[in-house]
C-alpha positions in Angstrom: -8.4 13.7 -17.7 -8.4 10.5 -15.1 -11.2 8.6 -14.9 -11.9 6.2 -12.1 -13.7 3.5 -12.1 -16.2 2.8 -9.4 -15.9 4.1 -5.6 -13.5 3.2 -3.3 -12.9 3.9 0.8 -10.0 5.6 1.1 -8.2 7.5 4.5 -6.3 10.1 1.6 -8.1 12.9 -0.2 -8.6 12.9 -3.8 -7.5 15.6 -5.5 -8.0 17.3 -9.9 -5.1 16.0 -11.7 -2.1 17.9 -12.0 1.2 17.4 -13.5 1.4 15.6 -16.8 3.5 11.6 -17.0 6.0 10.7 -19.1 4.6 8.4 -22.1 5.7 5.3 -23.2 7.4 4.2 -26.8 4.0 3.0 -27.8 1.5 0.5 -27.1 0.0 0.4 -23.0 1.1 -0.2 -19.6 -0.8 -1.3 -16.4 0.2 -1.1 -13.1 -1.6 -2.9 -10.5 -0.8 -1.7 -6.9 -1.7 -3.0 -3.4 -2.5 -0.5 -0.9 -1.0 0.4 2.8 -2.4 0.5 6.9 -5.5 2.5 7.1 -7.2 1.6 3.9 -9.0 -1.1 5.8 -12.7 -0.5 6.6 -15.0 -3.0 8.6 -16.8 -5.3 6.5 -15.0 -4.6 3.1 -14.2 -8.5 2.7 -18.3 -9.7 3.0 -18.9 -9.3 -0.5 -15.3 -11.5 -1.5 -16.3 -14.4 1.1 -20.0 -14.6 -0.2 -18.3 -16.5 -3.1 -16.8 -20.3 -1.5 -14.2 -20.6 -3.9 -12.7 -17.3 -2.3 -13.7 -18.2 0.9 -12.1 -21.4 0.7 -8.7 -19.3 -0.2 -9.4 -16.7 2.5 -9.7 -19.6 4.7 -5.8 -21.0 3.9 -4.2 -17.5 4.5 -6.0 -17.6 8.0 -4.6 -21.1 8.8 -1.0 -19.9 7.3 -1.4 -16.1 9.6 -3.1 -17.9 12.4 -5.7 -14.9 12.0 -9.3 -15.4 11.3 -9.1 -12.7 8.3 -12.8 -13.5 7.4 -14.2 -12.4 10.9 -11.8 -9.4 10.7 -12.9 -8.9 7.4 -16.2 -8.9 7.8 -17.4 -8.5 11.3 -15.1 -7.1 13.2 -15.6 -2.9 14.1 -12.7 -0.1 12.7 -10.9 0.3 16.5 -10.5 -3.6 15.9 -8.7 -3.6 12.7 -6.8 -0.9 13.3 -4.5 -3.3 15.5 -1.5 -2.9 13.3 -1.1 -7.3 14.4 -4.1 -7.7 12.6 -4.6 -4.7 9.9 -1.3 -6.1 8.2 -2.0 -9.5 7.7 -6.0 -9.1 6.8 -4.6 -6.0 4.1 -1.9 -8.4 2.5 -4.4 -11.4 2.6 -7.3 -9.0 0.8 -4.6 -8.1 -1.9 -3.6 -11.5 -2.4 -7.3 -12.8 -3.1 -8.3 -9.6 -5.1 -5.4 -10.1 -7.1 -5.2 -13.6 -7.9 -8.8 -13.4 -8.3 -8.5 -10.7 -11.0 -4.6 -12.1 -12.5 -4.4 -16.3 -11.4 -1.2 -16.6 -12.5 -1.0 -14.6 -15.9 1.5 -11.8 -13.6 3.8 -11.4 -16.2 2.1 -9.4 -18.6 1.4 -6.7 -15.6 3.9 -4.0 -16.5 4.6 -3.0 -13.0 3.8 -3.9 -9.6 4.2 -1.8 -6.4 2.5 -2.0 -3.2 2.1 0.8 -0.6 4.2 0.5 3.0 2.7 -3.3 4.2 1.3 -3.2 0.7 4.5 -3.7 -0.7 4.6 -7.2 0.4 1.8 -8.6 -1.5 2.9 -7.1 -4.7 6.3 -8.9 -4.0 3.9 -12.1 -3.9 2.0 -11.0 -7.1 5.1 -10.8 -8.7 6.9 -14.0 -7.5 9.8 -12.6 -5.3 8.2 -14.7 -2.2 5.2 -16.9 -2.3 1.5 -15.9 -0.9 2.0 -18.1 2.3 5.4 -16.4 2.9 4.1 -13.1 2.6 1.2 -13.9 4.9 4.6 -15.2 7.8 6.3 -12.3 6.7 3.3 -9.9 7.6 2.1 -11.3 10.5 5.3 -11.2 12.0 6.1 -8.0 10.9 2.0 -6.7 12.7 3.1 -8.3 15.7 6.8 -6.5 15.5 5.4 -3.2 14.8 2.5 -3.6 17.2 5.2 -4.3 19.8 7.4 -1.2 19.2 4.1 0.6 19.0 3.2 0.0 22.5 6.0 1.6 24.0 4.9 4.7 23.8 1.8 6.6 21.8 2.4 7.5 18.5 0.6 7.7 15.3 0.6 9.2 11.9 -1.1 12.5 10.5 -1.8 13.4 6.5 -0.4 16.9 5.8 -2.5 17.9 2.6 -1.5 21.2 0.7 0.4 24.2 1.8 3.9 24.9 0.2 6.1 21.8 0.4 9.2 23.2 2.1 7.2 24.9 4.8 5.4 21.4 5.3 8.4 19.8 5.7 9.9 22.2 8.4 6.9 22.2 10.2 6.7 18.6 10.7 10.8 18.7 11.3 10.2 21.2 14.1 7.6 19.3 15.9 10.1 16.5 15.7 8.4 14.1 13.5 8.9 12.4 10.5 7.8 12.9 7.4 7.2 9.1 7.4 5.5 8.8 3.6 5.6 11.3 0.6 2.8 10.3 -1.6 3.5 12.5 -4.1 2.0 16.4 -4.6 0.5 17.9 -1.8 0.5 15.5 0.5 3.4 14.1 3.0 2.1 12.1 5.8 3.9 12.7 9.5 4.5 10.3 12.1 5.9 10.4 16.0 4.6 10.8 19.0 0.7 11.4 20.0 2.4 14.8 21.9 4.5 15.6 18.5 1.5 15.4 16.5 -0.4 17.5 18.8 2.3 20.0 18.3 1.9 20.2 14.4 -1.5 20.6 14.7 -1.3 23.7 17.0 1.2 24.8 14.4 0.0 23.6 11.3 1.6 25.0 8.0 -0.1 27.4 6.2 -3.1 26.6 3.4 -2.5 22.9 5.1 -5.0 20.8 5.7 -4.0 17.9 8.5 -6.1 14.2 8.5 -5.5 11.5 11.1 -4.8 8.2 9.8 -6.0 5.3 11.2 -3.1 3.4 12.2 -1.9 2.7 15.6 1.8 3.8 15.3 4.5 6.1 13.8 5.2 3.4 11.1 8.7 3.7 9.1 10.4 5.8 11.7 13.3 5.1 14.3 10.2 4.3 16.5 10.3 1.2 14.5 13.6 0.2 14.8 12.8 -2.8 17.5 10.8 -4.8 14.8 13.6 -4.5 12.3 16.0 -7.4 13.5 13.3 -9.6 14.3 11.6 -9.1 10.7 15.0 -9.8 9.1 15.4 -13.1 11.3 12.5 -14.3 9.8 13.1 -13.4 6.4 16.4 -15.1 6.4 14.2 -18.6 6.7 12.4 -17.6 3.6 13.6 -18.8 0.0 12.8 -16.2 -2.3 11.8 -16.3 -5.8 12.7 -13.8 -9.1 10.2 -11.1 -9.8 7.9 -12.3 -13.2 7.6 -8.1 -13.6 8.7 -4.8 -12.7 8.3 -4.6 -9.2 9.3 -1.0 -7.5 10.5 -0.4 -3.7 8.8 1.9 -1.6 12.4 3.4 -0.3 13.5 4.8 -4.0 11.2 3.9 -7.0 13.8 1.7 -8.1 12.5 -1.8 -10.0 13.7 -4.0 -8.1 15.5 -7.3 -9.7 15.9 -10.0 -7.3 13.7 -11.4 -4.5 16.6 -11.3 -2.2 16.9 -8.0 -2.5 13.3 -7.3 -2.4 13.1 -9.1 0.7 15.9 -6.6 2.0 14.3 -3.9 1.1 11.2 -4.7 2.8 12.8 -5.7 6.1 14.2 -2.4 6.3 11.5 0.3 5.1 9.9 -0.8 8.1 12.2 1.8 9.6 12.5 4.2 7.0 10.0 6.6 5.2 8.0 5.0 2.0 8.8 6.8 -0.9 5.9 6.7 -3.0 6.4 9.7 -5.1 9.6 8.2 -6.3 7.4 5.3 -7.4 5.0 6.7 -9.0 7.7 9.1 -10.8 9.2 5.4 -11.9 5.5 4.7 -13.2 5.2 7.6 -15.0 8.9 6.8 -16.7 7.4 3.5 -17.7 4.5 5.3 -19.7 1.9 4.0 -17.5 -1.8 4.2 -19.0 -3.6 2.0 -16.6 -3.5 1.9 -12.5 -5.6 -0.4 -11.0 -5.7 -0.6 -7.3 -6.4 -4.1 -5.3 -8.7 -4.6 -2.3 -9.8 -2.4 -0.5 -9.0 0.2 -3.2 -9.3 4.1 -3.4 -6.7 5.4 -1.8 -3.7 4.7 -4.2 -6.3 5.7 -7.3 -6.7 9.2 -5.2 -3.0 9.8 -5.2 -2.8 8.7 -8.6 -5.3 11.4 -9.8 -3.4 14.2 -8.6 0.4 12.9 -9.5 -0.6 11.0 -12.8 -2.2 12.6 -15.0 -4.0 11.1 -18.3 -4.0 7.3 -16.2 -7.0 5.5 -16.2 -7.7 4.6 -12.8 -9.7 1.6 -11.6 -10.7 0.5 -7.7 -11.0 -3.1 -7.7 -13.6 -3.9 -4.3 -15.8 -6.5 -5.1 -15.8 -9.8 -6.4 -18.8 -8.3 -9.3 -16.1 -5.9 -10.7 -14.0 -8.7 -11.7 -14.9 -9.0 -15.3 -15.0 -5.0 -15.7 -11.4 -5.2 -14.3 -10.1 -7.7 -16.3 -11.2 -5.9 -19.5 -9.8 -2.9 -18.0 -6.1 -5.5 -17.9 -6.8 -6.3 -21.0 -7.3 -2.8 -22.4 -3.9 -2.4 -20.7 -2.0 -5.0 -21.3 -2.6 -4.7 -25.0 0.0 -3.1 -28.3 -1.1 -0.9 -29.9 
């Protein structure tokens, strides 16, 4: 069975455990993933910013995004961060200071890192493909992109949970949409129009079960195809750096070698769905026995216990789990 450690807010459902992983040749490994838009609740950063070491980082990602994260973080309400200009960069940033808090600079003994749709790009900083103040340009141009194409017209994104995969999927084909994130068994997450969505819902698949996410836009879809080329002209001003560990892409599962490449990648699943099954069926290859998920954790640790069975799951939220955590690493990170 999966246990998880402590609680975690999360905008996906947790499900029992299901299908088995693949194990290793021996000995453990940990994956440390970074969650995606929605995740974000108000407050969840007061308990990190209480300590003035942390706030003193929090404070140099705010000057670098030009975003006051710790207001965000901690004051502002849920219709406030749900601004995809600010819920990207105050995501990344909470990642960044969970994880360094939790790692410093000891990455390279992480077996894998992956990060979920915006997520994606502080796991490329955990790992070294791009530095934390580049991630922090790179996300708060790519909020302000996405925001953009947003505003053209309403859309948004729905969680399909349940119901027979192939009839999900042509149910969310017929109301035109997108099925914009597959996060692995049971649940596919749509995205279009505010009108298309209203259409699924009228005609929701069978045994299905459909959740609004809190995000203001049908993110990686052709609705997001104006903040591609300006994303990619800021990436080409950013010198990128070689990956310490495995670090998967959202568009395949693939481990990705290069930060050039990884920057490539990320410039263009803005665009295109996020693939998170594939990644998680990459984990399993890799014989993962530990997932822990950065701040604000729970909803990657959800997935996990339905898709990856027999993983010991741990939702990193506060600053006091830190020395739980790193024994968890530790257990993790250790030959048997």
């Amino acid at each position: 069975m999966s246990r998880t450690h402590n609680g975690g807010a999360g905008i996906f459902v947790t499900f029992d455990p299901a299908s088995p992983m693949t194990t290793g040749q021996g000995g453990h490994v940990l994956v440390i993933v970074a969650p995606g838009q929605g995740a974000q609740t108000p407050g969840f950063l007061a308990p990190w910013i209480a300590d003035p070491a942390l706030a003193a980082q929090l404070a140099r990602l705010s000057e670098v995004s030009g975003i006051d994260l710790a207001h965000y973080g901690t004051q502002a309400d849920a219709d406030t961060i749900r601004d995809t200009a600010i819920a990207q960069p105050l995501l990344v940033a909470s990642a960044l200071l969970s994880g360094r808090a939790l790692l410093g600079d000891d990455v390279a003994r992480v077996g894998v890192l992956a990060g979920h749709s915006v997520g994606e790009l502080a796991a490329m900083a955990l790992a070294g493909a791009v530095s934390d103040e580049d991630a922090l340009v790179l996300v708060r141009e790519r909020g302000r992109a996405m925001a953009e194409a947003s505003a053209v017209q309403p859309t948004s994104m729905t969680a399909v949970i349940g119901g027979d995969r192939d009839e999900v999927l042509a149910a969310i084909e017929a109301a035109g949409l997108t099925p914009a994130n597959n996060n692995g068994s049971g649940q596919i997450v749509a995205a279009g129009t505010v009108a298309q969505l209203e259409e699924l819902a009228a005609n929701a698949p069978k045994r299905a079960r459909l959740f609004p996410l809190s995000v203001a836009g049908a993110f990686h879809t052709v609705h997001m195809e104006p903040a591609v080329a300006h994303l990619a002209s800021v990436a080409e001003g950013v010198t990128p750096g070689e990956p310490v560990t495995a670090l998967l892409s959202n568009r395949d599962g693939a481990v990705v070698d290069s930060g050039a490449d990884a920057l490539r990648r990320m410039v263009n699943q803005v665009a295109n769905p996020v693939r998170w099954d594939l990644c998680m069926e990459a984990m399993a290859e890799r014989g993962v026995t530990g997932l822990l998920e950065l701040t604000p954790a729970g909803t990657l640790t959800g997935i996990a216990k339905r898709n990856l069975k027999g993983v010991e799951l741990f939702n990193l939220n506060t600053p006091d789990q830190l020395d739980e955590a790193r024994a968890f690493v530790q257990t993790h990170t250790e030959s048997e």
